[in-house]
N, C-alpha and C positions, 0 to 999 in steps of 0.2 A: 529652470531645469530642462533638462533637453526634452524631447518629446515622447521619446522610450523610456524613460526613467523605470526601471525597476529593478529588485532584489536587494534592496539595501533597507525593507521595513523595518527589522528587529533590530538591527545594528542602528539606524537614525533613532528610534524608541531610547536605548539603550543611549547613545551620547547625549540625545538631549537628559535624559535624568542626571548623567556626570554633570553636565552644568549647573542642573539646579541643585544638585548635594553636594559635589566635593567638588569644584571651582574650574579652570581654562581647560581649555584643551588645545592639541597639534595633531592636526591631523595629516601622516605620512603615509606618503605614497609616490609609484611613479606615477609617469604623465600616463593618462589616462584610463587612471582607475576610476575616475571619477569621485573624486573629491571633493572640487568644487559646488558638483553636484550635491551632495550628500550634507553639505555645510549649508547649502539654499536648503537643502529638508529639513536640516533641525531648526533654522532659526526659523522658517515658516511656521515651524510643530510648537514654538515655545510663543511664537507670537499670537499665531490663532488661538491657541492656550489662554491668552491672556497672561503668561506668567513674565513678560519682560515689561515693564510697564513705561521703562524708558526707552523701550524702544529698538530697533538694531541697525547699525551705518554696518557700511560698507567698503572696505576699501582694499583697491585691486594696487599691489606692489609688483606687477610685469614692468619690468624693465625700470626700474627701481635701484639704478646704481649707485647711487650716494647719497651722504646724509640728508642731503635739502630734497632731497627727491622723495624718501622716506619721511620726512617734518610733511610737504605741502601733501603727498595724498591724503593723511592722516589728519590735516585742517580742510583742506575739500571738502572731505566726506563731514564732517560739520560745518562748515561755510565760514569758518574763525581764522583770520590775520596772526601771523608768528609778529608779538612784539618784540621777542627779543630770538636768538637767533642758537643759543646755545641751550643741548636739552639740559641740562642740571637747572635749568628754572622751570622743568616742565613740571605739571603737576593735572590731577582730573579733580573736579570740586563737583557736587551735587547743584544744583537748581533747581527751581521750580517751573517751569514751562505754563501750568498751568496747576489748578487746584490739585487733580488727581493724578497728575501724568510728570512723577520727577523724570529728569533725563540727564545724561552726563553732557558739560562741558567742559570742551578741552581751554586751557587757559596758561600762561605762565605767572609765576611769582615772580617777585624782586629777587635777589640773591641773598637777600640778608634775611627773610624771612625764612622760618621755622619749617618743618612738612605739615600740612594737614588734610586729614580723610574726609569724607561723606559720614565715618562712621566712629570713628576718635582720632584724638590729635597725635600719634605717633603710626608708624608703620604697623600696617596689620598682618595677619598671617605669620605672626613669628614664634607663638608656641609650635611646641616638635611636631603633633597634624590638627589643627583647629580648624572644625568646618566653619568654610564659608559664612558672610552673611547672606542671608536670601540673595536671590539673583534679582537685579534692579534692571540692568541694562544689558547689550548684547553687541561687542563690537565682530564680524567675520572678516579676519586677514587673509587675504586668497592670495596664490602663490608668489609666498612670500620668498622661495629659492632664489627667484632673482636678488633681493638685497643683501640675503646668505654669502651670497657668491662676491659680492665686493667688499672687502674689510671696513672701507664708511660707512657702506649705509646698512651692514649689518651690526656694526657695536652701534647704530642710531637707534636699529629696530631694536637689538636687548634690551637697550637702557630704556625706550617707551616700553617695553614688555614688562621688565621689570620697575619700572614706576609704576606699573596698573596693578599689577600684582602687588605690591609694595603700600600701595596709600587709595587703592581703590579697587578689595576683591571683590566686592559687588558688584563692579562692573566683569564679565565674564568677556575673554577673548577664545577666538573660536580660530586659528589658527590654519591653514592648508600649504604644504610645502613638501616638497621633495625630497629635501635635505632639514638631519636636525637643527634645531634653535640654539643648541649649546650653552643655555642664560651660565654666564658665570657666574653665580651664587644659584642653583637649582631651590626652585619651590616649591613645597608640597602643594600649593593651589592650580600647580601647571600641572600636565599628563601627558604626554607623547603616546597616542594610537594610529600601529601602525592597519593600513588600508590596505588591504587585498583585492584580486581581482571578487568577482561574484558565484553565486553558487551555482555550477551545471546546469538544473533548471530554468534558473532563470535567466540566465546564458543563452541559453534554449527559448525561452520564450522571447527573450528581445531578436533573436535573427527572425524566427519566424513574424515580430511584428515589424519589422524591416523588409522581410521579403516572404512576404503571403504567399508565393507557390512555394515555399519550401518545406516539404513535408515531414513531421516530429523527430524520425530517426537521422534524416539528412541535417535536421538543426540542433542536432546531439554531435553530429560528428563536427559540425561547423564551430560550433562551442567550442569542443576538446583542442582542434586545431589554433584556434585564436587564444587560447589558453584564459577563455572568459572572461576577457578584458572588456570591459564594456565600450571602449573606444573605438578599440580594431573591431568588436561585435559590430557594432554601427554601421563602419564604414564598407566593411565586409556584406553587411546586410546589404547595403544599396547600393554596390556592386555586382551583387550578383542578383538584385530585381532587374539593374538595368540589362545584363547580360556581361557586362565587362568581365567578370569572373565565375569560370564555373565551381561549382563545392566539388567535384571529384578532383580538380588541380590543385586544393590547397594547401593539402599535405604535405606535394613535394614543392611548391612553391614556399612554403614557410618551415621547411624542417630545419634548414639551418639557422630558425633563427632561435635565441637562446630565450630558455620560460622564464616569463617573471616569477620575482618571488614575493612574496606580501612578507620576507619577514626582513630583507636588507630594501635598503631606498638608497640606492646608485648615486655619486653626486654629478654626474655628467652623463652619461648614456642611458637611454632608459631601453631597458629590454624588449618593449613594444615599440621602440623606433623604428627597426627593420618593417615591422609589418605594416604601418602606417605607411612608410613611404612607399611598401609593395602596391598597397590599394590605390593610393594618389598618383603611382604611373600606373596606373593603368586609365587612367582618366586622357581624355582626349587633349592635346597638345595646346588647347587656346584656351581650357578650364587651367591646363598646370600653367602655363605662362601667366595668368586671372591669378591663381591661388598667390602664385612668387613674387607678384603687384601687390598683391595684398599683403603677404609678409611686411609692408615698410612699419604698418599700423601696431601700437604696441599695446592700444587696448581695442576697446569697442571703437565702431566708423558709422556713419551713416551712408544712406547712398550718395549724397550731394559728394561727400570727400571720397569716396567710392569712385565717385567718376572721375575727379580729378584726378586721381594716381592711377584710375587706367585710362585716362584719355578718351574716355564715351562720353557721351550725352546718359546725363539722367536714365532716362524712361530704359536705355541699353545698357547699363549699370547695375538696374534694378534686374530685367528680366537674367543678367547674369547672378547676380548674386540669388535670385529662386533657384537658380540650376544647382549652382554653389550648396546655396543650403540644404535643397532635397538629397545631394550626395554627402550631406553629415560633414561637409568639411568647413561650411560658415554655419554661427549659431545665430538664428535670428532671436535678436532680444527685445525688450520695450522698447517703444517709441521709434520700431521700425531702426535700429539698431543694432547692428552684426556686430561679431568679433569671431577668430578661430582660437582653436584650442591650444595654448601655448604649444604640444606636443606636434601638433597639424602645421601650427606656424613656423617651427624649429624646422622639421623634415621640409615644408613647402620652398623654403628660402632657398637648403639646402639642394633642392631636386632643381630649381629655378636656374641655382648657378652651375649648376652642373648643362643640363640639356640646353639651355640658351645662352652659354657663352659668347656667343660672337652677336646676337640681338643686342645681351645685355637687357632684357624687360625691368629690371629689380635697379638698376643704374637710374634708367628715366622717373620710376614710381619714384624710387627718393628726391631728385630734381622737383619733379610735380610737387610731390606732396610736401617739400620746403616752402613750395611756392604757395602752396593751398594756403596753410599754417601761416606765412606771412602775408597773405588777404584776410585770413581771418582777425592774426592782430591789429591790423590798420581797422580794420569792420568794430572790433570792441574797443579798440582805440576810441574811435568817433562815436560808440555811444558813448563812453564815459565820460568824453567831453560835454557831450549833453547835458543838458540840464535836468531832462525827462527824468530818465531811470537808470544813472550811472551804476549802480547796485547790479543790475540785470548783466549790463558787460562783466562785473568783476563775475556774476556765478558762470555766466557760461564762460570766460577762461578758465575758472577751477574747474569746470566739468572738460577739459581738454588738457586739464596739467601734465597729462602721461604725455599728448601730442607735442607738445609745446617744449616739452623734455626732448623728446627724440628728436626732433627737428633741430633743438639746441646743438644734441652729440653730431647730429651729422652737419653742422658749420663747426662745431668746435674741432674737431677729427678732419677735417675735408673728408668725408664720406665715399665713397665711390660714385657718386653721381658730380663732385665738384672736380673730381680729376678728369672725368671720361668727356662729356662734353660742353666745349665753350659757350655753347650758346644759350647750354643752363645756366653755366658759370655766370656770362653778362647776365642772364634775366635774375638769379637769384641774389648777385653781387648790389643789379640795380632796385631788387625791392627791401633788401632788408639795409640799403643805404636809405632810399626812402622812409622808412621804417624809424632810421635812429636820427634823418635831420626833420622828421617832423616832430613835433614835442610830443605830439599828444600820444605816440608809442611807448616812449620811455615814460609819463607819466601813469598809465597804465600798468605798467610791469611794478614801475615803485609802491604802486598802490596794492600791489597783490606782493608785494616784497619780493619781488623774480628780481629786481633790475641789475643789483650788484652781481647777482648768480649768472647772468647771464652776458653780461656786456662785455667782457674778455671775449667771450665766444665769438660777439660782433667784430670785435675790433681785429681778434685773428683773422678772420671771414674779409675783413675788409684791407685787411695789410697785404693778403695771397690776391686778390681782383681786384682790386685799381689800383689807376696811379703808378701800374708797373713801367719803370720809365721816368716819370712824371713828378719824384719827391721835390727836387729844386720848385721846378714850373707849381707847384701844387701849391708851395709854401711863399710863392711869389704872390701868388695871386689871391690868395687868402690875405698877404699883410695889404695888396692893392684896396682888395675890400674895405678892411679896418681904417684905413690911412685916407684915400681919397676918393670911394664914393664904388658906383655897381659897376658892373662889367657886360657883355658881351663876348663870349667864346666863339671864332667864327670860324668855319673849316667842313672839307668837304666829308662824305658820309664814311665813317668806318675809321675817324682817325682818335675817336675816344673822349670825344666833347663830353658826352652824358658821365660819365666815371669820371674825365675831368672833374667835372664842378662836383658829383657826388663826394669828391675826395676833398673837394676846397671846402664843402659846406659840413662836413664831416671833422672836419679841423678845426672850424670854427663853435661846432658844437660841444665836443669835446673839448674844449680849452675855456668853454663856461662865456664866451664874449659874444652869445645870441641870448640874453634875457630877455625879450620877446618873444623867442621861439626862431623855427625855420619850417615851412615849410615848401611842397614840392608840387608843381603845375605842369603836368604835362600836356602840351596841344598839338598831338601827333591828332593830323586829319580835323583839324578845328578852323573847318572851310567856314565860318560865317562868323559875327560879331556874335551869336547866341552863342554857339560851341566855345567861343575864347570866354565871354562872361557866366559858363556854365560851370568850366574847367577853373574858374577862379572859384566858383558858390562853394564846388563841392569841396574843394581843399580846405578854402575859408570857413567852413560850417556855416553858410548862408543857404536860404530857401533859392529853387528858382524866379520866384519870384521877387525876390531882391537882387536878383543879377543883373544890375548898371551900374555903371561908371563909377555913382556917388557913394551907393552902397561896397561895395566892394575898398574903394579908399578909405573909407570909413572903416571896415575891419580890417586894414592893414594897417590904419592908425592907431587903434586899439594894439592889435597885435605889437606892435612897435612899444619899448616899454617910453620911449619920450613923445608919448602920442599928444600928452598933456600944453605939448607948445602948439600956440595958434598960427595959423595966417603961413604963407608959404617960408620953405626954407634952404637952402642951399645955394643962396644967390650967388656966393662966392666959390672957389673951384675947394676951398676946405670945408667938407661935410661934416656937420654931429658926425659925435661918437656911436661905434654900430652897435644897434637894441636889436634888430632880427633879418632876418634874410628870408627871402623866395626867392625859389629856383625854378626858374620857366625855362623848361628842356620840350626840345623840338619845335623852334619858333619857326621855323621856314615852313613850315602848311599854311599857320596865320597869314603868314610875310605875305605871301603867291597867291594869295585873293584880298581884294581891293575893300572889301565889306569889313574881310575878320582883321585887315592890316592896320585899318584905321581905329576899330576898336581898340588892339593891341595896343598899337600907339599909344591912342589918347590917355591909355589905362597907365602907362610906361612911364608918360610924361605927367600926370597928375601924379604920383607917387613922386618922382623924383623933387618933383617942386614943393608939395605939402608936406611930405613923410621921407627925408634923405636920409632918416634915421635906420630907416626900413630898407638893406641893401638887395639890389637886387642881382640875382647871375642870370644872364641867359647863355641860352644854347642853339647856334643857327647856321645853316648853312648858307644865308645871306644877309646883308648888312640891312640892319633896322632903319635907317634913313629918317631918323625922325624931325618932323615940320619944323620944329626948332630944337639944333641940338644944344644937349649941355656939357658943361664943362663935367658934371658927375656921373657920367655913364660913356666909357673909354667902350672903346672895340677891340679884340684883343686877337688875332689868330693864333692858330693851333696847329701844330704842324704832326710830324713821322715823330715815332720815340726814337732814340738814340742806336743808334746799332747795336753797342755791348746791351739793352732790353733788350732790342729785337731777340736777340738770340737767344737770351734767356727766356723769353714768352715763349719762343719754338721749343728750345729743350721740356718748357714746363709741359708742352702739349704736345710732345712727341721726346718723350724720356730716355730713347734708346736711338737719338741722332746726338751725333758728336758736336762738341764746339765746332769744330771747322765749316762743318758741312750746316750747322745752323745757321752760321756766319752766312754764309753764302745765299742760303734762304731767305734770311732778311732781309738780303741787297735784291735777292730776285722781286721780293714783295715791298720793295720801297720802305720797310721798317715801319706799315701801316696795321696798326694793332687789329683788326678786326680780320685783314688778308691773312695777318701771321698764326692767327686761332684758327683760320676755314684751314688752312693750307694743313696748321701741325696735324690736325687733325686726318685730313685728309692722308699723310702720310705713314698714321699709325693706322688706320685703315687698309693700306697697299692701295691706297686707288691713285698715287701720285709714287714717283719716287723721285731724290734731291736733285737726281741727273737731268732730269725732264722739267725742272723749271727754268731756270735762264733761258729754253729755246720756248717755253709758252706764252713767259711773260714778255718777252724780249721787246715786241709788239704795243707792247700798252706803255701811256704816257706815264712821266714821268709825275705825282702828286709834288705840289708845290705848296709850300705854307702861307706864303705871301700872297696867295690868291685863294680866291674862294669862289667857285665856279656855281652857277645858280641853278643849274641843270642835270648834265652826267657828271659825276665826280670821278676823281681820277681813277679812283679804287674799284670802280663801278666793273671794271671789264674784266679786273680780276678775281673780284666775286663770283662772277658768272661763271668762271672756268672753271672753278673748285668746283660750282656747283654741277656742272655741267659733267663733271666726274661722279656724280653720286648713282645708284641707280636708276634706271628709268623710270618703276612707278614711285621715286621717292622724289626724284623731278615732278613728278605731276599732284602730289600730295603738296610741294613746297608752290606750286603755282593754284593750287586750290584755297588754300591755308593764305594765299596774298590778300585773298579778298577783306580780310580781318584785316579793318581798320586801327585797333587797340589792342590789350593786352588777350591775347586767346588762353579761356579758360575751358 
C-alpha cells in the first residue's frame, strides 16, 4: 500500500465482512482512486484475522490481452503448468497443504469428467440467495480492465470467474477494475461496489502528509481542487513540497478539468487523467523522459531491468528511480521492486510521445527492454538446462510472465522500436535468432507451455530481419548443410554473414533436421585460445575448467544425436546425416591471432573428423586455412543482396522514398545491407538527402564477393560517412561505446 494510505478504514471494515457473509466482490473505480490499494487492506485485514486460512494469491492482469495471457497469470500466481489449454476443463479442488492449513488448487479435468466442488458435487450457489460457505481462501484480481477491454481474454476471465463462483464459492475473489465484469449468467455471490474518491478530511490530511508546510485550510482547498482523488492528492502533495507547484495556481490550472464521479466508471478516459498528467509536466524534462522509458514495463521492474531500458548503470538507475518514487510517480514495492500506477503509466507514455518526438526515448526503451527480456530468457534457459535447480528457472519465468508477454506484442506487431532503428533491428533480430537456434530456449518456453503461443511471433520477427535478399542463397546453403558436410561464410564486414547463417540455422531448426540441438558461439574479440575455449564452455554448459580441446568435443559429441559412433568419421567427401549444428559467428578476431587461431583450428578439425554428424557454420572475414583441409567444410562467399532487396530494405527504412530514388540508393551503396540500413536511416532523419549520395559515395571502392579483404572492408568507408553525418556528441558517444568489446548492456 502506498505510504499515505488513508480514509478508507470504515469502507476496508465494511468489504472485508462482504466476503466473509455474502461472497466476491468487484471493485470499481477510476484510475486512481485507489483501489488497488484498498484491496491490499482487506486481504491484509482478513489475513491478520486469521480468517483465510488458505491463504490469498495474487494476480495482476495489466496488460492482459488474451486468453493465454489471462490462463498463465492465474497459474503464476500458483506456480501450476496448464495441461490442457482450453478453459471448459478448468475447475478449483480443495487440498491439503498441510494438517491445518487447506488451500486452493488450481488444476484441470479430463473432458469427460463430471464438475466437482471442495464442498458438493454439483455447482453451488444456485438457490435464489444462499450464503456462502465460510470463506477458505482469498484470490485479489487487480486491474483486471485490461482483459475487459479485449473480447479473448475477457470471455477467459468470465468463464474463470464464473467457474469459482460456480464449483468453488469458498474461495472468495476480490476483484479491482475500471470497467464492469458483465458475467453472462450474473451471481448472487458476485457484488459490483462502486469506489469513490475519499472523504474531505482525509483528502486533507494526506496533502498535508505530502507536504508538511502546508497549513490545514490551504490543504482544504488543495483537496477540494483535486477533487480527493487520492492519486492526483499524492502527486499534488509532492509537487508542491518540491516547489514545482504552487496551491494558489491550482484552481485555474485544473478548472477545466471534468469531476470524477464515484458513481459511473468511464471505460477509456478517466476524469483524473488531465490532472495526473498536469503534475507529471511539471516534473523536470529527464524525470518525464525516465517516467516515458519506464512506460515500456507492464507490471512491476527491478532496478537491474530499470537500467536496461534506460541505458544507466545500476547504482544511476537506482538513485533515479528514489527521485522517481519520492515524487509519487514509481511505487516502491518488495524486494526493492517498482511499478507505476497504471493511470501514471497511461499519461506518462502518452506525455513521452508527445514532448520527445524527434528523440523518440519510448522507441529505444522498447528496443532495450526486447533485448533485456531476451538475455533473460537465454539466462533461465541455461538454468533449466541444469541439472541443479531447473524448477528455480521455470518460477522466475512465471514471475516475468506479464514481461515476457509484452516483449512477445512488441516482435509480434513490429512495435515502434523495430521500425525506427536498424541497429536494434540487427541486435534484436540477432538475439531472439540466437534464442530459437539454440535448444535450450524453446525447451524452456515448452516447459512453461509459452512455446506454441509464442513461436509465430518469432518467426514473423524473423521473416521482416533477415535473409532480406537472401531466400534462394538461404535455402541453398541450408540443403549444403544437410547433403555435404559444414560451411564457412566468407565476406567482408556489413554484408549480413551473421543473419545469413542466423537464417540457414533457423531453417534447419524449424524443419525438425537438428535433433541434437543447434547452438550459437560467438568470438567477437576472442584474442587467445582461453577466450575461443571459453566461448565454447559457456554455449556448451561446460565449467571453465573443462575448457580444452577434448572436453569440448566430447560435448559436441553428445550434443550430436549420432554421438554413439566411435573412432573418426567423414573420411569420404559424403557426411552422416545432420543431428546438430554450431554456429561460430565472428571468427576473424580468432583467425588474426596466432594463439586463439590455432585453437580454433584444432577445435574445427577435431569436430569435423570425429563428430561430421555435428554441422558446423561459420562466419569470417578471412579464410580459415586449415593444417589439413577437408573435403567437409567448403568455403562459401557472400556477396551484395540483389538490387530489387536493396531497394526494398531502403523503402523498409526510409518509407516515404520512392522506388526509383531507392533504386538509385542501392546502386550508390553497392546493395551492401548494413550501408543500406545507416543510410535509410539516415535519410529519414534529414541528415543525407538521395541527391547527395552518388557525389559522396562515388569515391569508395567498389565491395566485391569474390574476395574477401582481411583488413578494411569495402563497406568500411561508407559507414564512416553516415556516421560522420550524425551529430557531434553522438559521434563521440559512438567512439566511446567502441571500446565494448561484446554485447553492451
Amino acid at each position: 500500500m502506498p505510504k499515505h494510505y488513508t480514509g478508507r478504514e470504515e469502507e476496508a471494515s465494511g468489504l472485508a465482512e462482504h466476503l466473509r457473509a455474502h461472497g466476491s466482490l468487484v471493485l470499481l473505480g477510476e484510475g486512481g482512486m485507489g483501489k488497488s490499494s484498498l484491496a491490499a487492506d482487506v486481504a491484509s485485514r482478513l489475513v491478520l484475522g486469521g480468517e483465510a486460512p488458505g491463504g490469498v494469491k495474487w494476480v495482476d492482469l495489466r496488460e492482459a490481452f488474451s486468453g493465454a495471457d489471462v490462463e498463465t497469470r492465474f497459474f503464476a500466481a500458483r506456480w501450476l503448468t496448464a495441461e490442457y489449454v482450453t478453459l471448459d476443463t478448468f475447475i478449483c479442488t480443495f487440498q491439503k497443504e498441510d494438517d491445518n492449513a487447506p488451500y486452493v488448487s488450481w488444476r484441470y479435468r479430463g473432458p469427460q469428467q463430471g464438475p466437482r466442488g471442495p464442498q458438493q458435487a454439483g455447482p453451488g450457489g444456485s438457490s435464489p440467495s444462499p450464503p456462502p460457505p465460510p470463506l477458505a481462501a482469498l484470490w485479489v484480481v487487480d486491474n483486471a480492465e485490461d482483459a475487459l477491454g479485449e473480447a479473448e481474454a475477457a470471455e477467459a476471465l468470465r468463464e474463470l470467474v464464473g467457474e469459482i463462483l460456480a464449483y468453488d464459492p469458498a474461495t472468495r475473489l476480490l476483484l479491482t477494475s475500471r470497467t464492469s465484469l458483465q458475467l453472462p449468467s450474473p451471481s448472487p455471490l458476485l457484488t459490483e461496489r462502486p469506489v469513490g474518491a475519499i472523504s474531505p478530511a482525509a483528502a486533507a490530511q494526506l496533502v498535508q502528509a505530502g507536504a508538511k508546510d502546508v497549513g490545514e485550510a490551504e490543504a482544504r482547498r488543495v483537496a477540494e481542487v483535486c477533487q480527493c482523488v487520492p492519486l492526483v492528492l499524492c502527486l499534488v502533495a509532492e509537487a508542491l513540497a518540491a516547489g514545482r507547484i504552487k496551491a494558489q495556481d491550482l484552481p485555474k490550472l485544473l478548472v477545466a478539468t471534468p469531476s470524477p464521479s464515484s458513481s459511473t466508471v468511464p471505460n477509456s478516459n478517466d476524469a483524473s487523467a488531465p490532472r495526473v498528467r498536469l503534475v507529471l509536466a511539471a516534473l523536470q524534462l529527464g524525470y518525464q523522459q525516465a517516467f516515458a522509458q519506464l512506460s515500456v514495463f507492464p507490471s512491476s521492474f527491478d532496478e537491474e531491468a530499470a537500467a536496461a531500458v534506460l541505458h544507466l548503470r545500476i547504482s544511476a538507475a537506482r538513485g533515479l528511480l528514489a527521485d522517481l518514487s519520492q515524487y509519487s510517480v514509481v511505487t516502491c514495492e518488495e524486494r526493492q521492486r517498482y511499478s507505476l500506477h497504471p493511470l501514471v503509466r497511461e499519461q506518462a507514455a502518452l506525455l513521452g510521445t508527445e514532448l520527445c518526438a524527434a528523440s523518440r526515448p519510448q522507441v529505444a526503451a522498447e528496443g532495450h527492454f526486447i533485448a533485456h527480456m531476451l538475455r533473460k530468457l537465454r539466462g533461465w534457459a541455461d538454468m533449466y538446462a541444469s541439472p541443479k535447480d531447473p524448477q528455480s528457472a521455470l518460477q522466475a519465468a512465471r514471475e516475468h510472465e506479464a514481461d515476457v508477454g509484452k516483449m512477445m506484442e512488441l516482435l509480434a506487431t513490429g512495435g515502434s522500436s523495430l521500425g525506427a532503428s536498424e541497429s536494434i533491428q540487427l541486435a534484436v533480430a540477432s538475439d531472439v535468432t540466437k534464442c530459437l537456434t539454440d535448444d535450450r530456449v524453446p525447451a524452456l518456453l515448452d516447459a512453461l507451455e509459452w512455446l506454441q503461443q509464442q513461436r509465430p511471433a518469432w518467426e514473423a520477427l524473423l521473416e521482416r530481419l533477415t535473409s532480406k535478399g537472401r531466400e534462394e542463397e538461404a535455402a541453398g546453403l541450408a540443403e549444403h548443410l544437410r547433403a555435404r558436410g559444414s560451411l564457412v561464410l566468407l565476406a567482408g564486414g556489413g554484408v549480413g554473414k551473421s543473419c545469413l547463417a542466423a537464417d540457414v540455422g533457423w531453417r534447419l531448426v524449424r524443419s525438425g533436421e537438428v535433433p541434437g540441438g543447434a547452438l550459437w558461439v560467438d568470438l567477437r574479440e576472442a584474442f587467445s585460445s582461453a577466450d575461443v575455449e571459453a566461448r565454447f564452455c559457456a554455449t556448451l554448459g561446460l565449467s571453465v575448467e573443462e575448457g580444452n580441446g577434448p572436453c569440448i568435443l566430447a560435448a559436441v559429441l553428445v550434443l550430436a544425436a549420432g554421438a554413439q559412433q566411435a573412432g573418426p568419421g567423414g573420411s569420404s567427401s559424403s557426411p552422416p546425416p545432420l543431428a546438430a549444428l554450431v554456429v561460430v559467428d565472428n571468427a576473424e578476431d580468432a583467425l588474426g591471432e596466432a594463439e586463439a587461431a590455432a585453437a580454433m583450428k584444432g577445435l574445427v578439425g577435431k569436430v569435423l573428423a570425429y563428430a561430421p554428424y555435428a554441422r558446423l557454420l561459420l562466419t569470417s572475414r578471412t579464410s580459415l586455412h586449415l593444417p589439413s583441409p577437408s573435403p567437409l567444410l567448403t568455403e562459401r562467399p557472400v556477396g551484395a543482396t540483389s538490387p530489387a532487396a536493396a531497394a526494398q530494405l531502403v523503402q523498409a527504412g526510409a518509407g516515404d522514398v520512392g522506388e526509383a530514388k531507392a533504386r538509385s540508393v542501392a546502386e550508390a551503396c553497392q546493395c551492401v545491407p548494413l550501408v543500406l540500413c545507416l543510410v535509410a536511416e539516415a535519410l529519414v532523419a534529414g541528415r543525407m538527402t538521395v541527391q547527395d549520395l552518388p557525389k559522396l559515395l562515388a569515391a569508395t571502392p567498389s565491395p566485391s564477393s569474390a574476395t574477401v579483404p582481411n583488413s578494411d572492408d569495402a563497406s568500411g568507408t561508407r559507414v564512416r560517412l553516415v556516421l560522420a553525418g550524425l551529430k557531434r556528441q553522438h559521434q563521440q558517444a559512438a567512439a566511446l561505446l567502441s571500446v565494448f568489446p561484446y554485447v553492451l548492456v
